[in-house]
Backbone of each chain as ProteinMPNN parsed JSONL, in Angstrom:
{"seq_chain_A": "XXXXXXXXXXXXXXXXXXXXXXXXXXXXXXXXXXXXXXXXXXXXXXXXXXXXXXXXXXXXXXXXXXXXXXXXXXXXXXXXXXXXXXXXXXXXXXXXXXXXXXXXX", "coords_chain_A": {"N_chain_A": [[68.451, 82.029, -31.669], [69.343, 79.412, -32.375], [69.043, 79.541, -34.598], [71.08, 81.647, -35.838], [73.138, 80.477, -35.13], [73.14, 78.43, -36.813], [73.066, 79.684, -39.372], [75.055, 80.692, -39.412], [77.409, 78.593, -38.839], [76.513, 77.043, -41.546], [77.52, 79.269, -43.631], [80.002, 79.681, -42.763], [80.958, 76.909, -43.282], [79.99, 76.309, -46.161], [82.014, 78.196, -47.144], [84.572, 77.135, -46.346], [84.561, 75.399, -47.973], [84.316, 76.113, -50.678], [86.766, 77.164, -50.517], [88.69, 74.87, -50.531], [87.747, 73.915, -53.054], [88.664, 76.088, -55.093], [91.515, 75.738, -54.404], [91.806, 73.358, -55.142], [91.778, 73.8, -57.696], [93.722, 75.74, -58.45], [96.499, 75.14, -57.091], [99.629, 74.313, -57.731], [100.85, 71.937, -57.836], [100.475, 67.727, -57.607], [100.851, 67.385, -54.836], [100.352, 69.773, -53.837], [97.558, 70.698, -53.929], [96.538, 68.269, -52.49], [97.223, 68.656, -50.179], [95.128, 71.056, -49.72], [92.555, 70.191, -50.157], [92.394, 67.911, -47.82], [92.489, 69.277, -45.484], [91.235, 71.897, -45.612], [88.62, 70.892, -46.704], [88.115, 69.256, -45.148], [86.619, 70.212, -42.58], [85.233, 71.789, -43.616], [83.068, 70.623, -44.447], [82.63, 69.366, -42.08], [81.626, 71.62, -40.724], [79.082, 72.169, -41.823], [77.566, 69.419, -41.46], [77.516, 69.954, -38.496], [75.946, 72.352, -38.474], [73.525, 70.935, -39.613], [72.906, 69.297, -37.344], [72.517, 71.355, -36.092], [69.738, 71.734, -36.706], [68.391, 69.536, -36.395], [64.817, 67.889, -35.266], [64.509, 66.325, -33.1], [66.699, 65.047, -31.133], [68.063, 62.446, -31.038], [68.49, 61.628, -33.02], [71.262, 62.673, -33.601], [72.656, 60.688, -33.053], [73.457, 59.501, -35.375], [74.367, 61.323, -36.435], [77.037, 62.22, -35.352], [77.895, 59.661, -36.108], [78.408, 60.033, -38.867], [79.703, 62.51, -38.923], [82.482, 61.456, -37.798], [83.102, 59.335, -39.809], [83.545, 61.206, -41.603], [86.019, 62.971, -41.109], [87.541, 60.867, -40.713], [87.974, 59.869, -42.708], [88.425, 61.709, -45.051], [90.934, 63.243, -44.855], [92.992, 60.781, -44.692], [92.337, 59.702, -47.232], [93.443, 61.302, -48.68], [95.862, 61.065, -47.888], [97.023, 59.336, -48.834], [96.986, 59.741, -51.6], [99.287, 61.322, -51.889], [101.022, 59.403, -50.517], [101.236, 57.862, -53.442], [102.02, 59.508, -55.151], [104.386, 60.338, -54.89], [106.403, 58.556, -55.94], [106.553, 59.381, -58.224], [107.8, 61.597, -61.11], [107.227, 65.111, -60.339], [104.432, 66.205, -62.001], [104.205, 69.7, -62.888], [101.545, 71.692, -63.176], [101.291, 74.627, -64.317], [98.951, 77.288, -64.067], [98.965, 79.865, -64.028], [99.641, 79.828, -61.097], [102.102, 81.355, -58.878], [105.132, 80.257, -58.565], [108.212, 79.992, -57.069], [110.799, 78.291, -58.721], [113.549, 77.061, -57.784], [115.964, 76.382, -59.993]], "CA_chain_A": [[69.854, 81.78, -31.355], [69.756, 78.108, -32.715], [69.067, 79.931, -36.211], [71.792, 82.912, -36.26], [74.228, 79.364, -35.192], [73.157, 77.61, -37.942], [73.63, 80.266, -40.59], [77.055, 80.844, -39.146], [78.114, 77.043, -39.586], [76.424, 77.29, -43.006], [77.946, 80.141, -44.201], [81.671, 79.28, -42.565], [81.442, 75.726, -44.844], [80.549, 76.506, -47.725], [83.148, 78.974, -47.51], [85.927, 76.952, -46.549], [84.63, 74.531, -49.455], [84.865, 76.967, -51.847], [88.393, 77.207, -50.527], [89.268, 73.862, -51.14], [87.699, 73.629, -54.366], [89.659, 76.88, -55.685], [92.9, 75.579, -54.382], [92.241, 72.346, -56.149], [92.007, 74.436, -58.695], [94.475, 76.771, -58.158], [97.707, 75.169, -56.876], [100.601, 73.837, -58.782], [100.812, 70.197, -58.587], [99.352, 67.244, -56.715], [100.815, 67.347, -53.185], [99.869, 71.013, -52.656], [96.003, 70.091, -53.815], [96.149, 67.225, -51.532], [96.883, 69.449, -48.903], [94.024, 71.79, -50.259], [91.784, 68.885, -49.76], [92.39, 67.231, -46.822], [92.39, 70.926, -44.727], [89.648, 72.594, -45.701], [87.481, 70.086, -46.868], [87.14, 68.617, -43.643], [86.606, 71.305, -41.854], [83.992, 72.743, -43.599], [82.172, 69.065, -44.21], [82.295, 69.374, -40.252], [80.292, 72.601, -40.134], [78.028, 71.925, -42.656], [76.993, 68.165, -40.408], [76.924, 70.754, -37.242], [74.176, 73.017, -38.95], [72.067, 70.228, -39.831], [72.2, 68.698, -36.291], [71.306, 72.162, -34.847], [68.311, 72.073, -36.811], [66.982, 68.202, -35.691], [63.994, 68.442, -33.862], [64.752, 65.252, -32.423], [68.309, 65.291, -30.694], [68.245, 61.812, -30.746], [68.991, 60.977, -34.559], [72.475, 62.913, -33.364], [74.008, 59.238, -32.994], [73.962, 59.263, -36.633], [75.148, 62.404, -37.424], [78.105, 61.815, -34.963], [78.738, 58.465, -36.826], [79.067, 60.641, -40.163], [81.429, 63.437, -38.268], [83.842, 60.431, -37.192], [83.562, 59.331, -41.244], [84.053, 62.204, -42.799], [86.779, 63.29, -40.467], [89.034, 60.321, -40.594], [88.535, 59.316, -44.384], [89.092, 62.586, -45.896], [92.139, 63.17, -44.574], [93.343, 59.059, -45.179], [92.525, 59.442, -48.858], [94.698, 62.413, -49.842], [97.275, 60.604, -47.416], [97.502, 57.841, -50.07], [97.592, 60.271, -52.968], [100.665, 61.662, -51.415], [101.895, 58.351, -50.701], [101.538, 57.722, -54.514], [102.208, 60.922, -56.136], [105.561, 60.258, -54.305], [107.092, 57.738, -56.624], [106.712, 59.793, -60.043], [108.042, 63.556, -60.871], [105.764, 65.963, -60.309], [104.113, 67.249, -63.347], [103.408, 70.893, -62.211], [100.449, 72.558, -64.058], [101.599, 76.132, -63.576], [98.533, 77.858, -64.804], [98.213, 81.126, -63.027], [99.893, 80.463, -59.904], [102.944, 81.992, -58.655], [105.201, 79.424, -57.665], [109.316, 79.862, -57.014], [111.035, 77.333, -59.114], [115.323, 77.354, -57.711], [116.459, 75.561, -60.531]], "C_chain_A": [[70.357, 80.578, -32.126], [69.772, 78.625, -34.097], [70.421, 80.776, -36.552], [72.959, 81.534, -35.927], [74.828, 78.293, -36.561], [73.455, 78.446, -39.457], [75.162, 80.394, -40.613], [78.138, 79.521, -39.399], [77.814, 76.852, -40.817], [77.413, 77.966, -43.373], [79.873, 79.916, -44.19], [81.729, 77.637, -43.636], [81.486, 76.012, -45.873], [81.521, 77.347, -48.016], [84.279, 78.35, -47.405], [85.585, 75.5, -47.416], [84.824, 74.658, -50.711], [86.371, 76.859, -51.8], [89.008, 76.009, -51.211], [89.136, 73.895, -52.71], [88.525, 75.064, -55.731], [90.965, 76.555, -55.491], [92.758, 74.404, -55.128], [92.34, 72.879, -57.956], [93.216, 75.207, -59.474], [96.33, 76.689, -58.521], [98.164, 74.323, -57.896], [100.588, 72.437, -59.356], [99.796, 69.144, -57.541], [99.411, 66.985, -55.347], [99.769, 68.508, -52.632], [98.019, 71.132, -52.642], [96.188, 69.343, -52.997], [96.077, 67.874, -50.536], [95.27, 70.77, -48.684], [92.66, 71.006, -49.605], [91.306, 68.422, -48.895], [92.227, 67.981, -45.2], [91.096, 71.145, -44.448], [88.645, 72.263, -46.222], [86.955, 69.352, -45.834], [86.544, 69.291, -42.791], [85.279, 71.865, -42.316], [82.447, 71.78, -44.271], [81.428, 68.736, -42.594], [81.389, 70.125, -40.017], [79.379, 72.139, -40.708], [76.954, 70.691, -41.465], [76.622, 69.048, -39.13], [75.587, 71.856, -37.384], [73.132, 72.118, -39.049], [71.711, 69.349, -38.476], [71.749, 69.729, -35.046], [70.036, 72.304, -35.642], [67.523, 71.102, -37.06], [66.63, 68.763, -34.95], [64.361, 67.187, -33.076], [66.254, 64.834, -32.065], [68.86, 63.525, -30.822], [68.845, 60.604, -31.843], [70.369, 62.142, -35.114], [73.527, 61.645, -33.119], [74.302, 59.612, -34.255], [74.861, 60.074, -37.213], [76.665, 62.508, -36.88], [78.966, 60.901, -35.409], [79.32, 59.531, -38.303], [80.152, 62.021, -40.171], [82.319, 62.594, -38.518], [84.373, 59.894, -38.657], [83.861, 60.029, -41.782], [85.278, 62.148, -42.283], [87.798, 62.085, -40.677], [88.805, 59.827, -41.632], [89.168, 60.314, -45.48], [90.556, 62.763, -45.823], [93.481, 61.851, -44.79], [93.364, 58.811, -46.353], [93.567, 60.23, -49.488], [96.134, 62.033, -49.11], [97.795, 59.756, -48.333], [97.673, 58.512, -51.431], [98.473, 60.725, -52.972], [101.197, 60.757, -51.49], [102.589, 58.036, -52.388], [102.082, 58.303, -55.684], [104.095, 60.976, -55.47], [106.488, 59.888, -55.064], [107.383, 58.786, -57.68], [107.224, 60.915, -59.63], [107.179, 64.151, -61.346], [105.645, 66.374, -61.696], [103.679, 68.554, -62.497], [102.325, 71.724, -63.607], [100.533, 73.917, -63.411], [100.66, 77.222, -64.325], [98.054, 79.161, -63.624], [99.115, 80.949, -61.675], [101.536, 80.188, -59.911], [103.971, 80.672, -58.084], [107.167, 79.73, -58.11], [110.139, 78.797, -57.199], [112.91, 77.435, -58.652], [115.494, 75.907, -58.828], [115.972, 74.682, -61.506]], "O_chain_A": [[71.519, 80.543, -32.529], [70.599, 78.089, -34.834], [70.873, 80.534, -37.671], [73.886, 81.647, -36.729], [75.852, 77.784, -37.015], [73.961, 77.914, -40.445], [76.059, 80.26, -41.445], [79.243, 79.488, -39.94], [78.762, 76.447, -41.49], [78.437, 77.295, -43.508], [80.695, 79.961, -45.104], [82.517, 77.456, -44.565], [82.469, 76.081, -46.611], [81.968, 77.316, -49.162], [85.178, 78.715, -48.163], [86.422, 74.598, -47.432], [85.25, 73.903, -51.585], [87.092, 76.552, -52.75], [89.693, 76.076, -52.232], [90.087, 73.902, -53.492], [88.796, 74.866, -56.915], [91.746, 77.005, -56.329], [93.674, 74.277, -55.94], [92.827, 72.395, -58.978], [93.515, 75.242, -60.668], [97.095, 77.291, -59.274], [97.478, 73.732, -58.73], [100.443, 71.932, -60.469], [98.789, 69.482, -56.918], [98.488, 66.525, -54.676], [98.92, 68.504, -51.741], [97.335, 71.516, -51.693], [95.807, 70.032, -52.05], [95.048, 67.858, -49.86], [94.672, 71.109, -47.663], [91.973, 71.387, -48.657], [90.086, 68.316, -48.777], [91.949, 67.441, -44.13], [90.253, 70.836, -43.605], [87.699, 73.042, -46.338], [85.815, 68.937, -45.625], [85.735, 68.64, -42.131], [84.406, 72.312, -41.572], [81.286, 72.144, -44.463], [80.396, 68.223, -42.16], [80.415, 69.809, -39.334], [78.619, 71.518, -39.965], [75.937, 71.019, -40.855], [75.482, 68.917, -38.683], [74.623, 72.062, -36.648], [71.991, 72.374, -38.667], [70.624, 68.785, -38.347], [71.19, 69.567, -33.961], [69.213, 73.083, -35.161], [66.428, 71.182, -37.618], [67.101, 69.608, -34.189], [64.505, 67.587, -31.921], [66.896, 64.239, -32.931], [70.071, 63.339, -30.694], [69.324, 59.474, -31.74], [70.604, 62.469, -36.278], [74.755, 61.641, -33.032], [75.424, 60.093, -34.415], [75.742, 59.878, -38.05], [77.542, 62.82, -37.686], [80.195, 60.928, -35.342], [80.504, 59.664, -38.61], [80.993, 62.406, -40.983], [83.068, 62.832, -39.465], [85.574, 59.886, -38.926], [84.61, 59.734, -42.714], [85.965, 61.285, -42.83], [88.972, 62.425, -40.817], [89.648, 58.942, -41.778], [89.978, 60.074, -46.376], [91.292, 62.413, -46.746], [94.669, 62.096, -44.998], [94.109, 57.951, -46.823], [94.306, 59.983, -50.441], [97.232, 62.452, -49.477], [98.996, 59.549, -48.508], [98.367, 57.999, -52.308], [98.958, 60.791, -54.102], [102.03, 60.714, -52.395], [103.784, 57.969, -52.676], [102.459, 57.846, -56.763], [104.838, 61.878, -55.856], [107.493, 60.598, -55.118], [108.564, 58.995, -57.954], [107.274, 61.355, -58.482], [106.493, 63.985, -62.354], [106.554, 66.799, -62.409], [102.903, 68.459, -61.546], [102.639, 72.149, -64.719], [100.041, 74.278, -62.342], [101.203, 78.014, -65.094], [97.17, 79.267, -62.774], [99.342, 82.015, -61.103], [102.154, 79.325, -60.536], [103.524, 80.075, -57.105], [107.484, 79.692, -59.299], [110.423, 78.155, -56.188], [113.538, 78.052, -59.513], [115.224, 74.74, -58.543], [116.71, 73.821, -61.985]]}, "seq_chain_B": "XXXXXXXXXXXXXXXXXXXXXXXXXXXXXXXXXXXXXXXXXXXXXXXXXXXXXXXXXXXXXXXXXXXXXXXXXXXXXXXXXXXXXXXXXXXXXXXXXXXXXX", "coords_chain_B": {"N_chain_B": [[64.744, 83.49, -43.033], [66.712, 81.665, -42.781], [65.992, 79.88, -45.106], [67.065, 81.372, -47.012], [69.671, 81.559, -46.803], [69.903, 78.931, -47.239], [69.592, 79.325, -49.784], [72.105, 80.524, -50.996], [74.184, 79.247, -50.185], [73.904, 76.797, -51.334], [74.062, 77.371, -54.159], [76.892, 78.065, -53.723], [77.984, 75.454, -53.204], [76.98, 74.135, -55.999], [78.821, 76.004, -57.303], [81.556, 74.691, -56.437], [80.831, 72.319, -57.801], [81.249, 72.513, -59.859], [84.266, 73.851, -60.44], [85.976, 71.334, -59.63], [84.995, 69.661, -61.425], [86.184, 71.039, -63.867], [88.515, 70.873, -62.88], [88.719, 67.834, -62.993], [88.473, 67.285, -65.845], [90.753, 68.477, -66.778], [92.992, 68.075, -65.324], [96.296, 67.008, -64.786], [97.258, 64.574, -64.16], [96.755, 60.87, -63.357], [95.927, 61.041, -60.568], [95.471, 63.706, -59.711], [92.664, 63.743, -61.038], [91.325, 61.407, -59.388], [91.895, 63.208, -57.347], [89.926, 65.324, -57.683], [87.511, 64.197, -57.723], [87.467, 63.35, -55.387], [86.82, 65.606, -54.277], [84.224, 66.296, -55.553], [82.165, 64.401, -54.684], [82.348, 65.032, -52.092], [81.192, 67.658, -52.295], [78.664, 66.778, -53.12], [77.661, 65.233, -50.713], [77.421, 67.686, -49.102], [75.27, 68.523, -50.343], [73.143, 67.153, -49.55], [72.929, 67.038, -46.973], [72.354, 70.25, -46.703], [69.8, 69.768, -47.963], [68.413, 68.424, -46.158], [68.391, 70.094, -44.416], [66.944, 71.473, -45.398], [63.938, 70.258, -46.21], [63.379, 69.479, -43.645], [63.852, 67.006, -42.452], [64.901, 63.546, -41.322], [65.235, 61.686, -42.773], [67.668, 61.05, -44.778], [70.053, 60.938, -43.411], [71.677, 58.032, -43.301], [71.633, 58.129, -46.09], [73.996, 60.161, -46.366], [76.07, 58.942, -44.966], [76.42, 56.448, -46.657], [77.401, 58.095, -49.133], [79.679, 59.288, -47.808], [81.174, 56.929, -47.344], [81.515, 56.032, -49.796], [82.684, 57.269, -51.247], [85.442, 57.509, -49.901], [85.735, 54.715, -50.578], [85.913, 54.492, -52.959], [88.073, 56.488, -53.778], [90.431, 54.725, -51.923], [90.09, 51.929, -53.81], [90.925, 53.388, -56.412], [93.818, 53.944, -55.729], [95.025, 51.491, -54.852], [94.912, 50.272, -57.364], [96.25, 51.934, -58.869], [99.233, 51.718, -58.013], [99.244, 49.206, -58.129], [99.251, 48.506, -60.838], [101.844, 49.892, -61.35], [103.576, 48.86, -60.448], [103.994, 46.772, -61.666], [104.937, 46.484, -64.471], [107.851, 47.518, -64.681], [109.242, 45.031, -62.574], [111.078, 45.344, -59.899], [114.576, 43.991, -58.424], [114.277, 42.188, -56.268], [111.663, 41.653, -56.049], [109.492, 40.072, -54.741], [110.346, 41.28, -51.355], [110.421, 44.264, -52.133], [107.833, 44.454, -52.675], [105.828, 44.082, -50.116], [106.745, 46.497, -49.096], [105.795, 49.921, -47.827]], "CA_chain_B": [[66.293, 83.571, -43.152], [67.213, 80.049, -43.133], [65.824, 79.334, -46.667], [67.675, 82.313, -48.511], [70.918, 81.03, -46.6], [70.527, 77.778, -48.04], [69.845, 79.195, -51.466], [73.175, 81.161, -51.065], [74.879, 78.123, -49.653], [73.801, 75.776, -52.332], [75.317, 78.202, -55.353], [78.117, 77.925, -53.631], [78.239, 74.305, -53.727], [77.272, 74.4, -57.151], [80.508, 76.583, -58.024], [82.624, 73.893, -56.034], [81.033, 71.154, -58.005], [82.017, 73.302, -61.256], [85.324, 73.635, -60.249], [86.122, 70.094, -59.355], [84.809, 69.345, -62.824], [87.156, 71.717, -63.992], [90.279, 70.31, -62.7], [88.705, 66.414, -63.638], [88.323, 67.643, -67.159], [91.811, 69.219, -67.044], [94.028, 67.67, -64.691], [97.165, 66.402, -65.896], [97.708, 63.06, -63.823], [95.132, 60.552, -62.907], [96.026, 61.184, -59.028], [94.738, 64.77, -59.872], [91.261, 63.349, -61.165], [90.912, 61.137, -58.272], [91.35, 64.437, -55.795], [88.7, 66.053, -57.766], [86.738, 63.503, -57.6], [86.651, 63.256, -53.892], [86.359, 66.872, -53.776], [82.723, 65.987, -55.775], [81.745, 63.564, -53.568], [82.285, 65.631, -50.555], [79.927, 68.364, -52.242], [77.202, 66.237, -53.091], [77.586, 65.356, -49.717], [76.68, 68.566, -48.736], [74.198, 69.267, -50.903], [72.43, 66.751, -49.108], [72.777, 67.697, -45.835], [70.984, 70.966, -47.215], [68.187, 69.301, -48.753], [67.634, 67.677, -45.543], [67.936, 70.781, -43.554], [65.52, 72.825, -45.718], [62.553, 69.979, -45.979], [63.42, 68.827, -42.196], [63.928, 65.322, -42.347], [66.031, 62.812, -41.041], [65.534, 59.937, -43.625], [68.839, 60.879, -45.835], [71.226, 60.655, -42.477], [71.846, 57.177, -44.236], [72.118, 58.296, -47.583], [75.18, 61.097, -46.224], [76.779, 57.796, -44.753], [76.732, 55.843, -47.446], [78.227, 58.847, -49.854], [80.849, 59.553, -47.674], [82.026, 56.112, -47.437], [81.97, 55.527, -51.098], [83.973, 58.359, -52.043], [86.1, 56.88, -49.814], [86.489, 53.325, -51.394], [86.583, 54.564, -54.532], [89.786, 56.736, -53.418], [91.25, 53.487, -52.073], [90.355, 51.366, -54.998], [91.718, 53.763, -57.121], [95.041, 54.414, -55.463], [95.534, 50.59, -54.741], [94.841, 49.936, -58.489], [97.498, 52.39, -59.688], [100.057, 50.997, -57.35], [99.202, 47.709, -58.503], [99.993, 48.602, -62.43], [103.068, 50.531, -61.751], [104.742, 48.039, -60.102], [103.909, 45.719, -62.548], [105.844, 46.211, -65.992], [108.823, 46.917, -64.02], [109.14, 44.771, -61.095], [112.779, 45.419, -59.167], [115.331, 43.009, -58.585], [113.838, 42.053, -55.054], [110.128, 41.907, -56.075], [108.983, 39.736, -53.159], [110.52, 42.321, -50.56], [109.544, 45.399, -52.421], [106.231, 45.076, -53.121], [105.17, 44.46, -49.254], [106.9, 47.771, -48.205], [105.105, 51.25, -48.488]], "C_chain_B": [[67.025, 82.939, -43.738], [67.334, 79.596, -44.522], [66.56, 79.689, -47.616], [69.296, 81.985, -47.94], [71.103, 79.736, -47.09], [70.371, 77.745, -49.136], [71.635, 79.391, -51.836], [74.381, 80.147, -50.957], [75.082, 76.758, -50.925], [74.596, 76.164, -54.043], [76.281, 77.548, -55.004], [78.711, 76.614, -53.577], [78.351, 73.852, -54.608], [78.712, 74.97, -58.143], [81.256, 75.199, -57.643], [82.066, 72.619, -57.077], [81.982, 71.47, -59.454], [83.696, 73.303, -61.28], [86.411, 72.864, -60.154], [86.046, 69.326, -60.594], [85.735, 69.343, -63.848], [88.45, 70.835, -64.325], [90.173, 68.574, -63.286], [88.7, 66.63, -64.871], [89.936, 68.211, -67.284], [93.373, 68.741, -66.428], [95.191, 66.534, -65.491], [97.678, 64.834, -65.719], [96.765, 62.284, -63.605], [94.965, 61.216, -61.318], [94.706, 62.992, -58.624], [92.764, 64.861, -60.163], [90.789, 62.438, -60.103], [90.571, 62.381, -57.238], [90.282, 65.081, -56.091], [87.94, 65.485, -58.204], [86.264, 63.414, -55.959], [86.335, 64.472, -53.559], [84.74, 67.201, -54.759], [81.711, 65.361, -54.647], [81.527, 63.96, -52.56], [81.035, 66.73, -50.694], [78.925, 68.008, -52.382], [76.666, 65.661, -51.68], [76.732, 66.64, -48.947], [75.94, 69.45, -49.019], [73.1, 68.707, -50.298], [72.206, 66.683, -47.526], [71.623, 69.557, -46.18], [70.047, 70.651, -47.058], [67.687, 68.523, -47.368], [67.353, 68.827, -44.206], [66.424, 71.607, -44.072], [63.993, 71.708, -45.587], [62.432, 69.205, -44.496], [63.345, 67.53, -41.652], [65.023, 64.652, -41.946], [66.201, 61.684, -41.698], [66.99, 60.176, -44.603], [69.784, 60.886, -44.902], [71.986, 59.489, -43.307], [72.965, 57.031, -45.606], [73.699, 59.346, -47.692], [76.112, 59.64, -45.695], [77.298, 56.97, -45.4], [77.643, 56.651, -48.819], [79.333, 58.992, -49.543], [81.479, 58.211, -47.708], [82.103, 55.304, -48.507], [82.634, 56.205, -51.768], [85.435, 57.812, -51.686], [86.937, 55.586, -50.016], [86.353, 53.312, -52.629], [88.174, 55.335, -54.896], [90.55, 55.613, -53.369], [91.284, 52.322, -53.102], [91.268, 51.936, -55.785], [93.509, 53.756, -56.966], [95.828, 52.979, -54.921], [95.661, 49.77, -56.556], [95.927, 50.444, -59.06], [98.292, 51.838, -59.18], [100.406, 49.883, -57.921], [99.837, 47.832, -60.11], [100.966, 49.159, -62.82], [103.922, 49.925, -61.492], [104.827, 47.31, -61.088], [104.668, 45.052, -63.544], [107.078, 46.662, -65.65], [109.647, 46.588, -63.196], [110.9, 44.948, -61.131], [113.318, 44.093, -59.311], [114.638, 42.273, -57.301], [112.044, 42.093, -55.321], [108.937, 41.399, -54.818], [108.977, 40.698, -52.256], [109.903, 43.615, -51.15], [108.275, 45.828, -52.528], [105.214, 44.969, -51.217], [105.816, 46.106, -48.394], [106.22, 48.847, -49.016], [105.858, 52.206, -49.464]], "O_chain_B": [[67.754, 83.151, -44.707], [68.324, 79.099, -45.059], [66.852, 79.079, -48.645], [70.175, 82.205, -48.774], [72.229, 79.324, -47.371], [70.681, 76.775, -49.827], [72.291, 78.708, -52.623], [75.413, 80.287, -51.612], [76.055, 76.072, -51.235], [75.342, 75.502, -54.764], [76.694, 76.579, -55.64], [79.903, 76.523, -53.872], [79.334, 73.137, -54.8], [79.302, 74.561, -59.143], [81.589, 74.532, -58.623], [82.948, 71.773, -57.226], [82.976, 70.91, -59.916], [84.285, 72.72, -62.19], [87.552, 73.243, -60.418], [86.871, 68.451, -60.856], [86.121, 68.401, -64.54], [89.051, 70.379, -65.298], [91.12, 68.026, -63.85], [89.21, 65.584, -65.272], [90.14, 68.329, -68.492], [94.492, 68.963, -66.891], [95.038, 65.663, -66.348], [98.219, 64.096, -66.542], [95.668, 62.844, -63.609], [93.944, 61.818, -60.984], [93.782, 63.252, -57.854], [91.923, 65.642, -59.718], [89.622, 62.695, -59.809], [89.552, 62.581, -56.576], [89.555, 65.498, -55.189], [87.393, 65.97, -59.194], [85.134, 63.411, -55.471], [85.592, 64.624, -52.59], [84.195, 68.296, -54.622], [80.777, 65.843, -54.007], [80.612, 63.482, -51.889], [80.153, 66.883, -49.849], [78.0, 68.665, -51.903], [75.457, 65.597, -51.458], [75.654, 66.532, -48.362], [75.74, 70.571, -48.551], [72.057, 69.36, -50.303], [71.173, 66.205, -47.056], [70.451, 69.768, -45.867], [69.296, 71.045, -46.166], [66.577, 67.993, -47.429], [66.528, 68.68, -43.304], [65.421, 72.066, -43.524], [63.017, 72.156, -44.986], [61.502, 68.436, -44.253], [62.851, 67.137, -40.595], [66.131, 65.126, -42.194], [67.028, 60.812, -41.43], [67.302, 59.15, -45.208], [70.848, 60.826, -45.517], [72.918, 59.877, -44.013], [74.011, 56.497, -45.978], [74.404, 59.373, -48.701], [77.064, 59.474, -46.458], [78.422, 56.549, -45.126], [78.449, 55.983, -49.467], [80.223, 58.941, -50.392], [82.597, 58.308, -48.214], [82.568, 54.165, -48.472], [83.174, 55.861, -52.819], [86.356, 57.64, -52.485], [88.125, 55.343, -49.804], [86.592, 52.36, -53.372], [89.036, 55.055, -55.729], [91.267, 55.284, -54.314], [92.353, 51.745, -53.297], [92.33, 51.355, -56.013], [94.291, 53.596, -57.902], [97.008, 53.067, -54.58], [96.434, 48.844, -56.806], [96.651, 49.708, -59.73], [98.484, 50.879, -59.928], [101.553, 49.535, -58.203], [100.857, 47.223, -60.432], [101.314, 49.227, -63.999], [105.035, 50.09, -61.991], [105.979, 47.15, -61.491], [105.003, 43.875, -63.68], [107.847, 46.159, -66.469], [110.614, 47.275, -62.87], [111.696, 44.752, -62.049], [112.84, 43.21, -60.025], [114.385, 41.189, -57.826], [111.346, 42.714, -54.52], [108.01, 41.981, -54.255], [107.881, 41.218, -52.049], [108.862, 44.021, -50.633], [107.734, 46.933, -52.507], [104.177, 45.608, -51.041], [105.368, 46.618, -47.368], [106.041, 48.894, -50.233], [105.283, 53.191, -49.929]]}, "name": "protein", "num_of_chains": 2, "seq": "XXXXXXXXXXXXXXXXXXXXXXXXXXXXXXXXXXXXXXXXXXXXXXXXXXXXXXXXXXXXXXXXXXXXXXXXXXXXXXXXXXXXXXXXXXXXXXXXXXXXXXXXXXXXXXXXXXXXXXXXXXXXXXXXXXXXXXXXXXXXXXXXXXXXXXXXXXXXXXXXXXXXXXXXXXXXXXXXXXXXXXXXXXXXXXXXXXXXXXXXXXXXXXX"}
């Protein structure tokens, strides 16, 4: 049971890491990556840390892995807040390679 | 099971680091090479969570601690550094006031 859990939190990260890393790829400019980023990179940073603390044998070197939840979780999200902040000032360059994006004007 | 899920798992980290590469090799602003930079950082991150599920150890807890919170102050270096050189060459009329607001 603790195994068919742990493939399932495997398998759901790296998938929504792939995500991120195709939308950083993907989208237009640098807000909508930031949002790319800050989404589904945490998220699947989260499972990933939850697979490896269902498969301590020792439940008890779960402080740590709780301390590195609480880091991931509130820096990822805090860094691409500040590339927004900064990406604010300038005009966007959009790199429109491949994706679809509705320009009015 | 376990093992051939974390081969499968680890590819796929592999692609994301490729990707990330990608966009740092390609991106058109720096802001853009910072994000795919932390979107490195985050996978080597969890390449090492892997490596610590497959040989069952808890000595790299640490070493995931210390990655994530250097990705993170290299984000904030970076993004207090640009700040710092845009204001620079040319400061407003109000430079005192402007430069402590966000």
């Amino acid at each position: 049971m603790t195994a068919l859990l742990t493939i399932v939190c495997l398998l759901l990260g790296a998938a929504l890491m792939l995500t991120a890393a195709i939308g950083v790829v993907r989208l237009p400019d640098v807000l909508c990556r930031s949002h790319a980023v800050a989404k589904a990179l945490t998220l699947g940073i989260f499972l990933l840390l939850m697979a490896l603390w269902l498969q301590l044998e020792d439940p008890r070197q779960g402080l740590k892995i709780i301390l590195a939840i609480f880091f991931q979780v509130l820096t990822i999200p805090v860094s691409s807040h500040l590339i927004g902040l900064v990406s604010r000032r300038e005009p966007r360059e959009v790199d429109g390679s491949g994706a679809n994006r509705d320009e009015k004007g | 099971m376990i093992a051939a899920v974390i081969q499968i798992v680890f590819f796929l980290l592999f692609v994301c680091v490729l990707l990330g590469l990608y966009r740092l090799a390609r991106g058109p602003s720096v802001l853009d090479r910072v994000l795919a930079f932390d979107l490195i950082t985050t996978c080597v991150v969890g390449m090492i969570i892997l490596l610590s599920i497959q040989w069952q150890t808890t000595l790299f807890l640490e070493l995931i601690l210390v990655f994530a919170l250097l990705g993170f102050m290299t984000t904030v270096a970076f993004v207090i550094h640009l700040r710092q050189t845009r204001q620079r060459p040319s400061p407003p009329a109000g430079a005192q006031t402007s430069q402590t607001e966000v």
